[in-house]
N, C-alpha and C positions, 0 to 999 in steps of 0.2 A: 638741305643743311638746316632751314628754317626749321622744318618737320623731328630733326632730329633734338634742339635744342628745347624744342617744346616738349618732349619725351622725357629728357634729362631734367628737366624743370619739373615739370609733374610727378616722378618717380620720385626726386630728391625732396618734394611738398610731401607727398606720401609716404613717406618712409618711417618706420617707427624709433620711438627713441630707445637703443641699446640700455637697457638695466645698471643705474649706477651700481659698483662693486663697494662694497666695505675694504678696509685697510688690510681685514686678514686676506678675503677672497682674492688683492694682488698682490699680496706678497705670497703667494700660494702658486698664481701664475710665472714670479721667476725662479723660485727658490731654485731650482734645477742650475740657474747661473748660480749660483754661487759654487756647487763641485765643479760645471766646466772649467770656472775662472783658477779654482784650486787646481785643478790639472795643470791650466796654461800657466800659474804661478810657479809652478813645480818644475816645469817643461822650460820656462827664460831662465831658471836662475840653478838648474844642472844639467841640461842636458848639453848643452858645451862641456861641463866636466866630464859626465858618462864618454860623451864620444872621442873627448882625447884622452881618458881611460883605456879606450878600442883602441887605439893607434893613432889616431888624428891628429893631420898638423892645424898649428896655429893657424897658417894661411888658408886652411881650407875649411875652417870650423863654417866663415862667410856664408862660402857655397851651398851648405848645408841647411841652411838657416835660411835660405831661399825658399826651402819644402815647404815653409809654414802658408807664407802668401801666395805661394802656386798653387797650392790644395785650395786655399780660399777663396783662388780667383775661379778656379774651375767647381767647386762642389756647391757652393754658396748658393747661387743661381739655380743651378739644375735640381736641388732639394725644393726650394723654393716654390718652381714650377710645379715638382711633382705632389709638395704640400698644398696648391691651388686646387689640384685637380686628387685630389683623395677624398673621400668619405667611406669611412668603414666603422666599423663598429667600434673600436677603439679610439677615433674623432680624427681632426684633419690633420692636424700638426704633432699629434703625440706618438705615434707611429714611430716616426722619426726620432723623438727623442729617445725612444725605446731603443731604437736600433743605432743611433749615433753612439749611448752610455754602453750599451753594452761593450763596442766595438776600442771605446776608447779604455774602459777599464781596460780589457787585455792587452794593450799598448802601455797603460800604465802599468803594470806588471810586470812585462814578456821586457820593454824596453831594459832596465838596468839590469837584467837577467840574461843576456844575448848573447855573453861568453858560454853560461852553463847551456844556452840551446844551442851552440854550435857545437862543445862540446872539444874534443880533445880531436880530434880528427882533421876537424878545421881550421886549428889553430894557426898552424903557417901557410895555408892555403891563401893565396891572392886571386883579385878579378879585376883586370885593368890597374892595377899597380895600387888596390885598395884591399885588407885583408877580408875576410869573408866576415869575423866577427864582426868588423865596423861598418860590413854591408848589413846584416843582419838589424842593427841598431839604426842606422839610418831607413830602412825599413819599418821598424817600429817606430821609428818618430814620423812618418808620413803617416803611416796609420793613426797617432794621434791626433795627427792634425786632422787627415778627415775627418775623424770621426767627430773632432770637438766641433768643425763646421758643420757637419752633419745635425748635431744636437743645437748648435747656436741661432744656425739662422731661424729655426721655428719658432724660437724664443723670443723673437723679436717678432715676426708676425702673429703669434697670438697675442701678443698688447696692442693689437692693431684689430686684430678677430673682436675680441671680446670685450676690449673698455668703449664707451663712447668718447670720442675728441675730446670733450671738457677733460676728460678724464687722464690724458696722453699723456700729458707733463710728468703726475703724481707718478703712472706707471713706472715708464722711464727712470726717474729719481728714483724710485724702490728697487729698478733692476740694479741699477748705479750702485748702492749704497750695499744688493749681497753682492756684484762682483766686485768691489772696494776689499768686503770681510772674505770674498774667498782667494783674491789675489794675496792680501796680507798673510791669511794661513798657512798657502803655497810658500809663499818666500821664508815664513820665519819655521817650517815643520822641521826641518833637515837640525837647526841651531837648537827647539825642543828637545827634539829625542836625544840629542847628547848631553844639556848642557841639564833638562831636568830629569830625563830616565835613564842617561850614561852610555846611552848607547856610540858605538865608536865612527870618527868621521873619517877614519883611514885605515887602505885598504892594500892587498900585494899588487901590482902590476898585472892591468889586466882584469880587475876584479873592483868591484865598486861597494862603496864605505857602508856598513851595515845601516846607517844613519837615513843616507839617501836611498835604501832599497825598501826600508821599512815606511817614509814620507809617502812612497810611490802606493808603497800598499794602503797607504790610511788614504790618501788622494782618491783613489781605486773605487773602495769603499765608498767615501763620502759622497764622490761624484753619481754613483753607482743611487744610492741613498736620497740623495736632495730630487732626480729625476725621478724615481718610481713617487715619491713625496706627489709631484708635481701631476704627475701622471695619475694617481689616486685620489686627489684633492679637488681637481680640475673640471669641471666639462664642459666640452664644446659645445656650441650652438650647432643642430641638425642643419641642413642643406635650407629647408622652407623658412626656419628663423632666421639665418644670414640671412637671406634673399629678404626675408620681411623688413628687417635691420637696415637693412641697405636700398630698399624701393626697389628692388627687380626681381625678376621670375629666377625662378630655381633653374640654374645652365644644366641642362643635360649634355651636352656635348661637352669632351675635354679638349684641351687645347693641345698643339700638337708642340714634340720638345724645340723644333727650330724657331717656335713664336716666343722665345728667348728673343731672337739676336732681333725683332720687329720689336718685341717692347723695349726694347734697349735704345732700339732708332729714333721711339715715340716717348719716352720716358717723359714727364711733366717739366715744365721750364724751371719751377722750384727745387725740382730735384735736382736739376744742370746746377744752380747756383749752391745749392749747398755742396756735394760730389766738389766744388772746386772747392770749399773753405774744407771738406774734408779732405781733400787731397794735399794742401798745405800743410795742414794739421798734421798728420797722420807721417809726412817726410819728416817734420818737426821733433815728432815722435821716436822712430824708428831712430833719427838721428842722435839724441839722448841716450836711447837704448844702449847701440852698441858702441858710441865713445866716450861715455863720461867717465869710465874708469883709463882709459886713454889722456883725458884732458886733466884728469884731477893730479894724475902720475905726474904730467911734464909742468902742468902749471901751480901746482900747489905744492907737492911734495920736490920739484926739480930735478926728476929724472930726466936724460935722454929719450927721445920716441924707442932708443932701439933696447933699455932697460926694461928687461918683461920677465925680469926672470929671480931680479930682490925682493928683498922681506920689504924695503918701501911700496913698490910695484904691489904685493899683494895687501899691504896696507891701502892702497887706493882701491883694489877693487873691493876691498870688504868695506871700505867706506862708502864706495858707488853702492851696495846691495843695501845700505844701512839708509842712504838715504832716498832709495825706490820705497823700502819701507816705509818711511817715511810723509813720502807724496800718496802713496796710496790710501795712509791714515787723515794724512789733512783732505784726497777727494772724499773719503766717506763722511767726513763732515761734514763738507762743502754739499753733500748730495742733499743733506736734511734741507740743506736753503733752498734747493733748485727754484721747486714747486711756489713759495712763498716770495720771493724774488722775481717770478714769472708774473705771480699773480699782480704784483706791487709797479713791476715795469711792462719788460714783454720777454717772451722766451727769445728772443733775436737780441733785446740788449744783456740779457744775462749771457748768451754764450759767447757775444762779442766784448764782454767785461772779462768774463773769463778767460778767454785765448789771448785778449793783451795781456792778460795777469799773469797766463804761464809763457808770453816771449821776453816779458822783465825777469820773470822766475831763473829763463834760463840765461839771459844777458849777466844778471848780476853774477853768476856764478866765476864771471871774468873778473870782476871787479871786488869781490869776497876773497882776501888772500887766506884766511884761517878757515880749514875746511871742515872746521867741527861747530864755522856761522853757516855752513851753507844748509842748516835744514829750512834757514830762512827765505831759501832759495826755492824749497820746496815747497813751501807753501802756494806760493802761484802756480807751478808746475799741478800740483794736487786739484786747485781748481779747475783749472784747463782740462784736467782729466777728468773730472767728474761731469763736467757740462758736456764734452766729447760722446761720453759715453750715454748722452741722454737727449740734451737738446739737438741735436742732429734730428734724431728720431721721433721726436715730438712735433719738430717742425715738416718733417717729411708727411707724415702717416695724410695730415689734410690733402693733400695732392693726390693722393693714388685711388684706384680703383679697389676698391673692397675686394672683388674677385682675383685682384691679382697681385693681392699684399705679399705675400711670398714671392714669389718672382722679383719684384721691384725692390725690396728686400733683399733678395741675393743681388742684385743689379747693383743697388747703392754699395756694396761691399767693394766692386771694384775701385771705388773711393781709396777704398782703405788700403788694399793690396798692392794694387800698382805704384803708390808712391813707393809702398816700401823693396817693392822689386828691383827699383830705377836706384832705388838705394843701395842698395845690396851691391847693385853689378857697377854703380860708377863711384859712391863714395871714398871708399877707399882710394882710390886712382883720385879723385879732387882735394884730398886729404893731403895727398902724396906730392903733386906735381903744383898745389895753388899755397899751400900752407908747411909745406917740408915738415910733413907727419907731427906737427903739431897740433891735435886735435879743438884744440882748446877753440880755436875758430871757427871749426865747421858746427862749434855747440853754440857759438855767438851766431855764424846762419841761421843754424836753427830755432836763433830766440824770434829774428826776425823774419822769419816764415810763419809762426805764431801770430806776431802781431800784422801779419798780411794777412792772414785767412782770417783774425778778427773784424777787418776792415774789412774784408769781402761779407761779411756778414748782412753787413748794409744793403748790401742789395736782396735782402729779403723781402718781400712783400710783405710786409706786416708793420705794421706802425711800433715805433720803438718803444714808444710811451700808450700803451693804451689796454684795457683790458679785455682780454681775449673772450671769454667767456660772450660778454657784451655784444663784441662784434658778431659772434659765432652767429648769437641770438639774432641780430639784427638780420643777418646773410639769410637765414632761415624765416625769417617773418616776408624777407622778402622773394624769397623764392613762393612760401605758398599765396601770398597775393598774385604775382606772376602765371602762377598755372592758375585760379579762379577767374582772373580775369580774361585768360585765354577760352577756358572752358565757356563764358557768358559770352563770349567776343566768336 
């Protein structure tokens, strides 16, 4: 054990220092998130419309919506691994992104187009009491989902490839700040095309609004775009420069796909603690999602739970989408502070400022009766999200093994998934039987599940107050003392 510790010491004395990047070189490394993000923008805020277009009831739009976190819980990982163990000529992780955009463009496409691919034939054809059209479309939204996991998780292990540590924060924050601009673009393309090129946002029965068939195609496109960008922009470090990067011999051996469920056993105790503030977080999330146009109906506007079907009722839900907009413009704000906030305190107390920031965000939303104050509401909600989607990952990347940043990377994903799966199949029934379908409650849980996974933060290893950089340097001066002294010794 001695023998080995002394290896690790001496490799990590040895190891060179990765190339700081300039501002363009990472903003080059995400730009790809930003079409993903426009996809998944496009994908929360119609594809419940597209599919109860298809025939879908209310109650089942739920179930549906389960595709997203099941693909993630299952592709996330297995990419991951497979992007550890690639090297080809096209580099480790880009492969992937290749093959994820392409795969999601044709989802973005093929999906609001699923009546004309079924075609007249299958119109009143059923499969288990479901039409074929709404099979067809539920279909293409699984494929979007892979495919956007497909393309996402590399994205997050190339800022792990190619920045050095000092550098994680800044990354992160950059990724933040285009998936901020491409969630924004998503949500507001469908209200463009009509509202500044005329295009119409209603359709016959069966058939979806020219507004959102044309969003899908610019999505399409863009996503399609920001990736080859990334792809062309980019290059990986070879096999011998990792290894050099990192103090170890170039692995010729690949790892086999079952040393998933071993590194998952063995995952870094830092990762166990964060995986749990993102597990809170991420319910916290999900939970927002899907009922704040439920909560704003019965608590603001004073409808029944069972009113879903007034001009009030759609007055709340185009309030809820106005103010998702909203929070996603106040995270991209918030993302320019990450990095300078980090440097000023520590990346653990800024993401645990933030996550109380967004359990007050969504507490007050009970206590704000005028719902045209509650973008004030957003504002903490907006941080919470911008630090979610960064400081997680900044703080993770120190922990992991270079060679198996991908994997660990899909790994950390079920953080994210599984809260929202255990959402999916019990909220509704908690909603139901603890609060008599008054939503408005289970968004007050949701504040204070925020401000618990902010307080879980605490158990970070990392001093709250102290400058990273510093310590990095100190960790490091003291490891190469360590292996000379062993070496004289």
């Amino acid at each position: 054990m001695e023998s080995q510790t002394n290896i690790n010491s001496e490799n990590q004395a040895n190891k060179a220092e990765k190339p700081t990047l300039g501002m363009g070189s990472i903003i080059n490394l995400s730009m790809g998130f930003l079409g993903i993000q426009m996809g998944f923008g496009l994908q929360n805020g119609n594809a419940s419309r597209i599919l109860a277009n298809y025939g879908a009831d209310v109650h089942e739009l739920s179930w549906f919506w389960i595709v997203a976190p099941l693909t993630g819980l299952i592709v996330q990982p297995i990419i991951g691994h497979m992007g550890d163990n690639t090297w080809g000529k096209l580099g480790r992780r880009k492969p992937y992104f290749l093959v994820g955009a392409i795969l999601a463009s044709l989802g973005l496409i093929f999906l609001p187009n699923s009546n004309i691919i079924a075609g007249e034939g299958l119109t009143a054809s059923e499969f288990m009491g479901i039409s074929a059209i709404l099979w067809i479309g539920i279909a293409f939204l699984a494929l979007m989902d892979a495919s956007f996991n497909i393309s996402m998780e590399p994205f997050r292990a190339l800022v792990g490839d190619l920045l050095p540590k000092k550098q994680g924060t800044i990354g992160f924050s950059v990724q933040t700040i285009l998936i901020s601009l491409g969630a924004i673009l998503g949500s507001f393309m469908p209200w463009v095309l009509t509202n500044w090129f005329g295009l119409s946002n209603e359709a016959p029965a069966g058939f979806i609004a020219p507004n959102v068939v044309w969003s899908f195609y610019a999505g399409a496109f863009i996503l399609m775009g920001t990736i080859l960008y990334t792809i062309f922009t980019v290059k990986e470090y070879p096999p011998e420069d990792f290894a050099r990067f990192n103090g170890e011999s170039v692995k010729k051996e690949k790892s086999k796909m079952s040393d998933i469920f071993i590194d998952a056993k063995n995952m870094p105790l830092r990762m166990k603690r964060l995986g749990l503030v993102q597990f809170f977080s991420w319910f916290a999330l999900f939970t927002m999602w899907v009922y704040t146009t439920s909560a704003l109906a019965t608590h603001h506007y004073g409808l029944t739970p069972d009113d879903t079907h007034s001009v009030a009722f759609n007055n709340a839900g185009d309030q809820a989408g106005f103010l998702f907009g909203w929070y996603n413009f106040f995270a991209l704000i918030f993302a320019f502070l990450l990095s300078p906030l980090a440097k000023l305190t520590s990346r653990k107390f800024v993401h645990m400022l933030a996550l109380v920031a967004g359990g007050l965000g969504l507490l007050s939303i009970y206590f704000i009766k005028d719902p045209n104050l509650l973008i004030i509401s957003m504002v903490g909600v907006g941080f919470a999200w911008a630090s979610i989607l960064s400081m997680p990952y900044a703080l993770l990347i120190d922990s992991l093994p270079a060679h198996k940043m991908g994997v660990y990377m899909g790994i950390f994903n079920f953080f994210i998934v599984i809260p929202q799966i255990i959402n999916s199949l019990f909220g509704g029934p908690i909603v139901s039987a603890f609060f008599n379908n008054y939503a408005i409650y289970y968004l007050v849980f949701g504040g204070v599940l925020f401000i618990l996974a902010g307080l879980l933060t605490l158990r970070i290893q990392e001093p709250l107050f102290g400058e990273y950089e510093l310590l990095e340097m100190n960790r490091r001066d003291l490891l190469v003392k360590e292996a000379r002294r062993r070496k004289e010794g």
